[in-house]
VEXROPA-118282 format. One record per residue (C-alpha): chain; x, y, z; residue number from 1. Coordinates in steps of 0.1 Angstrom, whole numbers, plus 2048, in hexadecimal, padded with zeros to 3 digits. Layout:
- A	X	Y	Z	NUM $
...
END
This chain:
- A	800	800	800	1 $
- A	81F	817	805	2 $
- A	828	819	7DE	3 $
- A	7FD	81D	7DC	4 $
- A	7FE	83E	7F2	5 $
- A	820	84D	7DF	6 $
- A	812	849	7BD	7 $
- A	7ED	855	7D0	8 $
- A	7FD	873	7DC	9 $
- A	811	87A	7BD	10 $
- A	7F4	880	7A4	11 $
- A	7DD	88E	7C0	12 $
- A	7F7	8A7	7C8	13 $
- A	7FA	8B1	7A0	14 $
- A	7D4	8B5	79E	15 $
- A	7D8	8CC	7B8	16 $
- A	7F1	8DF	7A8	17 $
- A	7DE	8E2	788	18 $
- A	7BA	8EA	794	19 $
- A	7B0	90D	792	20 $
- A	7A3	91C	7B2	21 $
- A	781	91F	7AC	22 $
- A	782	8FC	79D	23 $
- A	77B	8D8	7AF	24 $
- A	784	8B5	7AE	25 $
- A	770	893	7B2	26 $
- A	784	875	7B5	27 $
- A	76C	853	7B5	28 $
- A	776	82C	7C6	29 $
- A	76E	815	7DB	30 $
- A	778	806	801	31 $
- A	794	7FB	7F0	32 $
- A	7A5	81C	7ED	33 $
- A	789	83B	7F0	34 $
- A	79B	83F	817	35 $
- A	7BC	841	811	36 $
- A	7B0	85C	7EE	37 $
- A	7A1	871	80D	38 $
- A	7BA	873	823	39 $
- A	7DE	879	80D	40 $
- A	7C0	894	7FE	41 $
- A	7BB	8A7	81D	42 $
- A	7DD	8A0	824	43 $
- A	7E5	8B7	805	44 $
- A	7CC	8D3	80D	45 $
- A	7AC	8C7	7FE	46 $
- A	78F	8D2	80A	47 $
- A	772	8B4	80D	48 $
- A	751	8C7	803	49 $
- A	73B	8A6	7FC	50 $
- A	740	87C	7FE	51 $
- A	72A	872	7E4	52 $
- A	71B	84F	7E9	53 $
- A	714	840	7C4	54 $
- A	6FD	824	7CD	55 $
- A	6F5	809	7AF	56 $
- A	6D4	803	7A8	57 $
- A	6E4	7E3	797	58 $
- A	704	7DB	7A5	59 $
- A	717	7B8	79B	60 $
- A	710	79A	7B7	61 $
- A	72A	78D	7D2	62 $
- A	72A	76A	7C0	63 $
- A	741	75B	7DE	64 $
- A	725	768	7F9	65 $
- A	742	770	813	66 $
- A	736	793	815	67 $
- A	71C	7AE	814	68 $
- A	718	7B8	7ED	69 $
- A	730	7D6	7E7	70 $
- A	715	7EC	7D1	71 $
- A	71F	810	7DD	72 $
- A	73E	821	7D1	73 $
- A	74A	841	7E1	74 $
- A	752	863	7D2	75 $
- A	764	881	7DF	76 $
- A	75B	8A2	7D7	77 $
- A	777	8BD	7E0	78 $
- A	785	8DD	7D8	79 $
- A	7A6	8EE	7D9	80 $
- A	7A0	8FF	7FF	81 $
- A	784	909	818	82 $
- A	784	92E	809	83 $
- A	782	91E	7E2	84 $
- A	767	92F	7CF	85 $
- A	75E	911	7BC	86 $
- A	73C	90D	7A5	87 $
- A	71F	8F6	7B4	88 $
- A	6FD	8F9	79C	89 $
- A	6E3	8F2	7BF	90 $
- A	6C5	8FF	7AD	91 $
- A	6CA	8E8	78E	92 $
- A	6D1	8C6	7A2	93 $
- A	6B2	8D0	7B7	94 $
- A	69D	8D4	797	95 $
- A	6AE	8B6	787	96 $
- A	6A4	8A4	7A4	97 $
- A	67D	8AC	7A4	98 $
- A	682	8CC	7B8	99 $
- A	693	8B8	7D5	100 $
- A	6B3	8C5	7E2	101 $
- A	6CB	8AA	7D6	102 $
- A	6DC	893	7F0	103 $
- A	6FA	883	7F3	104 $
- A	6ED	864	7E7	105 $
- A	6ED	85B	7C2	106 $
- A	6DC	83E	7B3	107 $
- A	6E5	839	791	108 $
- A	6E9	816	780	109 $
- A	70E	807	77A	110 $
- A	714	80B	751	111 $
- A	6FF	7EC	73E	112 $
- A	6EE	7E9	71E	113 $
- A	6FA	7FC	6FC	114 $
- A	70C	817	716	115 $
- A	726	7F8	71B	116 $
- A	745	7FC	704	117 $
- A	74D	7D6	6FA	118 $
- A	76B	7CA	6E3	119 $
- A	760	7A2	6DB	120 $
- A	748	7A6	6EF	121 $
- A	759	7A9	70D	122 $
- A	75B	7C5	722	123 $
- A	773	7E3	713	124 $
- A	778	7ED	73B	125 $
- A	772	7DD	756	126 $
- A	767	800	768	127 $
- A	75A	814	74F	128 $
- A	740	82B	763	129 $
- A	720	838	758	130 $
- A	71E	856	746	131 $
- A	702	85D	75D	132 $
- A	718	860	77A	133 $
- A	732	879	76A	134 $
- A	716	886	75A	135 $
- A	708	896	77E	136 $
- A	72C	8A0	789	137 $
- A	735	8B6	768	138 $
- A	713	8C8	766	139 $
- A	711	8CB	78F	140 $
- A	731	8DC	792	141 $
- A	73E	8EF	775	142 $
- A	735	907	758	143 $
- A	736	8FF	72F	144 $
- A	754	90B	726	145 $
- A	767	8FA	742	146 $
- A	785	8E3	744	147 $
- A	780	8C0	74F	148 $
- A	79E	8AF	758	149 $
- A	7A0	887	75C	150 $
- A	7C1	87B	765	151 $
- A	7B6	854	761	152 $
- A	79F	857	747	153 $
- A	796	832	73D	154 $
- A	77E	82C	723	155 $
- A	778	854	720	156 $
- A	758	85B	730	157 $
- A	760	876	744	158 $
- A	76D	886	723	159 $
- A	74F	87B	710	160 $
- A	738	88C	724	161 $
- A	74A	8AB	72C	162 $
- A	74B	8AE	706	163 $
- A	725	8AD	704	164 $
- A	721	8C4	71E	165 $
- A	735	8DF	709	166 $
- A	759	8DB	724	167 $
- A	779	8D7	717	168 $
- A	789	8B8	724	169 $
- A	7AD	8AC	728	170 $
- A	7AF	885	72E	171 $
- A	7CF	870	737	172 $
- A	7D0	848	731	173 $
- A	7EE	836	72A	174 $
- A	7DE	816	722	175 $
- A	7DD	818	6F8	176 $
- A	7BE	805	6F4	177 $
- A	7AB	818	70C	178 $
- A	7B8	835	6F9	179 $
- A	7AA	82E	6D9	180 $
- A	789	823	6EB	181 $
- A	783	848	6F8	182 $
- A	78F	858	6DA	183 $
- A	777	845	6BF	184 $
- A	75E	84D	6E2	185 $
- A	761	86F	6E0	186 $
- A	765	879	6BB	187 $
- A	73F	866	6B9	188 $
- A	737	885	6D6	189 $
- A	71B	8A3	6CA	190 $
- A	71C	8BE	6E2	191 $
- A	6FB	8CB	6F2	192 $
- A	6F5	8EC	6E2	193 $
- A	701	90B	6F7	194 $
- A	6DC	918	6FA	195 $
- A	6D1	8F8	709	196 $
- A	6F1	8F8	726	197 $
- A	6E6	91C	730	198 $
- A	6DE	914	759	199 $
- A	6BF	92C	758	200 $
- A	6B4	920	777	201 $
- A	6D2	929	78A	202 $
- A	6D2	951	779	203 $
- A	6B4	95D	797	204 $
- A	6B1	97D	79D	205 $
- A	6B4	98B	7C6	206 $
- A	695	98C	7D6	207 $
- A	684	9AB	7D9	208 $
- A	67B	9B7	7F9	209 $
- A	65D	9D3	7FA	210 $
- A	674	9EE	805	211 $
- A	682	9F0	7E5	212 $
- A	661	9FA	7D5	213 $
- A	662	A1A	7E6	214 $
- A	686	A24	7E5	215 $
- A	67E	A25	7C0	216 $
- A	65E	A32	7C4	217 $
- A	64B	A16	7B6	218 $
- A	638	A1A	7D5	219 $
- A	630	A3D	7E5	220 $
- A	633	A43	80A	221 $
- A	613	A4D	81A	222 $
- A	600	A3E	7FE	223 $
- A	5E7	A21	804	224 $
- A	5E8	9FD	7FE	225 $
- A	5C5	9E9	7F4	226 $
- A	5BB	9C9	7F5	227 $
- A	5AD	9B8	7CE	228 $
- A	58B	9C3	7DC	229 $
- A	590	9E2	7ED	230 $
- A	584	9D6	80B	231 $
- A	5A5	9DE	821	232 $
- A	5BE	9F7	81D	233 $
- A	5E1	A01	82E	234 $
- A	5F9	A23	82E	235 $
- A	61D	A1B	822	236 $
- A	634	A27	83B	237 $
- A	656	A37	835	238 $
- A	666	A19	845	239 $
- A	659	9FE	828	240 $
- A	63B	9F3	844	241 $
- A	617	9F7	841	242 $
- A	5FC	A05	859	243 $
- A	5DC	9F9	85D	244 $
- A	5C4	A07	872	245 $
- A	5E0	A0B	88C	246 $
- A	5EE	9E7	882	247 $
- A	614	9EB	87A	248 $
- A	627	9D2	866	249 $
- A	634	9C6	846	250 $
- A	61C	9BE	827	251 $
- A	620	998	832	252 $
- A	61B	99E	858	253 $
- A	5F8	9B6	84E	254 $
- A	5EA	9A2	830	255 $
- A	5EB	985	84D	256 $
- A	5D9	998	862	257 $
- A	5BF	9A2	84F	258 $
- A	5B6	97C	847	259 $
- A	5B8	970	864	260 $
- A	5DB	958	85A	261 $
- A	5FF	955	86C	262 $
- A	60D	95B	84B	263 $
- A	603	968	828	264 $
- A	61B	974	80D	265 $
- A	610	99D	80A	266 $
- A	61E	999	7E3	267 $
- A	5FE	986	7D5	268 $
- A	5E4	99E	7F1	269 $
- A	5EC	9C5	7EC	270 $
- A	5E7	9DA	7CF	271 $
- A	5EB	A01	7C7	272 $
- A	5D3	A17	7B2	273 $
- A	5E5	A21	794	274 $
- A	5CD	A3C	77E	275 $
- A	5AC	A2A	794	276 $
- A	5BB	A05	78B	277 $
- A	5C7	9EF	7A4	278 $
- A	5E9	9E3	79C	279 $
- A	5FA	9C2	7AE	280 $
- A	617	9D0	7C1	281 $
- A	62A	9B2	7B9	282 $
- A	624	9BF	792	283 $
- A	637	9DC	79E	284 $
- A	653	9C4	7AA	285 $
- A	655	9B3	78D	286 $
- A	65B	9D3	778	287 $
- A	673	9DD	792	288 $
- A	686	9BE	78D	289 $
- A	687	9C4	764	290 $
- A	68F	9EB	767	291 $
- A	6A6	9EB	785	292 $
- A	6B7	9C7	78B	293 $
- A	6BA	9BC	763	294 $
- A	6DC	9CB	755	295 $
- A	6DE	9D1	731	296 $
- A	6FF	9C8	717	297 $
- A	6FF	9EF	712	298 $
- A	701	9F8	735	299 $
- A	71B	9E2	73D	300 $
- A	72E	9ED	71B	301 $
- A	725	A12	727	302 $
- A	735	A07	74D	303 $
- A	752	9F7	73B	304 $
- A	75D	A19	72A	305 $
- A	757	A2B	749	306 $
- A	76F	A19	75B	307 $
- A	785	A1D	740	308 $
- A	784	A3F	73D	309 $
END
């Protein structure tokens, strides 16, 4: 195990050399080895951020019986220190997994069927993993445009995918046939177009809070706030809360009150009179958001020159 840890410590400590900053590293294995990966990698200065647990919905049997069936495999997900501003799409994993914040759990099946690369038909690599797998750590935790980096790249998936995901890849194998394998893998690659790798869902804008409406004067102080059917009404106060009938509080707190409820969002209850129409007050924070918080090409070219000047 001595020569193990040298030649362990040797490429870990060049992947640490390499790796940007903001960039991060995943190494995958089993009991056999997975420990000894983790400790000569905090050893070095990694910083753990995740143990992934890939659990196989079809793992291969323990045909001697002398022990539990090994159908896990264990993944480490690091990055270069504690301070590292490294890239982490949350909101996308929790929509890819039905608007469920994604654990560290991942079941995804071991690579069968037409997936398999086979030469006579026999296996091309005895480990080839599932695009599946590399497939959630690429689009997790980097951007298109990226570099992928696998130092024991095997039959190429890791380069395969980060190809269709629009990354640039650099892949290292010194055995010739797997070689060739991931190189007739990869050329057979279409990326995804760049439209479709956009992560929309991460781009949200801050929330709003009510105050803002009337430091810009989409809201007046002094002027009143009505319910859809006029039935209740509150002064705006200079300090963003509302006053009815001697009740202080925020639009939440008072549109609460009024029905009787512990909470109730004030966004979807008050409305202003704009020209003898009631207008939504959360229409007036949507136009806030697309006047104030949306920064046009020509205002940053315009900020650009500024600074320049």
């Amino acid at each position: 195990m001595k020569d193990y840890d040298i030649f362990t410590e040797k490429w870990l400590r060049e992947c640490y050399r390499v790796m940007k900053p903001t960039g991060c590293f995943w190494v995958i294995g089993t009991y056999h080895n997975i420990y000894r990966i983790g400790a000569i990698m905090q050893n070095l200065g990694f910083w753990i951020l995740n143990d992934i647990i890939w659990i196989k919905t079809n793992p291969m049997p323990n045909f001697k019986g002398t022990r539990f069936n090994n159908a896990h495999e264990n993944l480490i997900w690091a990055t270069k220190s504690k301070s590292s501003n490294y890239t982490f799409h949350y909101h996308s994993m929790k929509v890819m997994n039905d608007d469920i914040q994604m654990r560290s759990d991942w079941l995804i099946p071991i690579c069968q069927g037409e997936e398999r690369i086979k030469i006579n038909g026999q296996k091309a690599h005895s480990t080839q993993k599932p695009a599946e797998l590399l497939y959630r750590i690429i689009i997790s935790t980097s951007n298109p445009g990226d570099i992928v980096l696998d130092p024991f790249s095997g039959s190429g998936t890791t380069a395969a995918v980060a190809k269709r995901l629009g990354r640039k890849y650099i892949a290292f194998e010194k055995e010739a046939l797997y070689v060739k394998i991931s190189q007739e893998r990869v050329q057979k690659i279409i990326p995804i177009e760049k439209p479709l790798l956009e992560y929309l869902i991460e781009k949200r804008n801050p929330k709003v809070p009510f105050g803002n409406l009337i430091e810009k004067s989409y809201v007046k102080i002094g002027e009143f706030l009505y319910s859809n059917n006029c039935l209740y009404s509150a002064q705006v106060m200079a300090d963003s809360s509302i006053n009815y009938n001697g009740e202080v509080g925020s639009i939440h707190k008072i549109s609460a009150l009024i029905l009787g409820k512990t909470n109730n969002n004030g966004w979807g209850f008050w409305f202003v009179k704009r020209d003898n129409t009631l207008v939504s007050i959360n229409d007036l924070r949507h136009q806030y958001e697309q006047e104030q918080l949306r920064v046009t090409k020509s205002d940053i070219i315009q900020e650009i020159i500024f600074n320049y000047q």
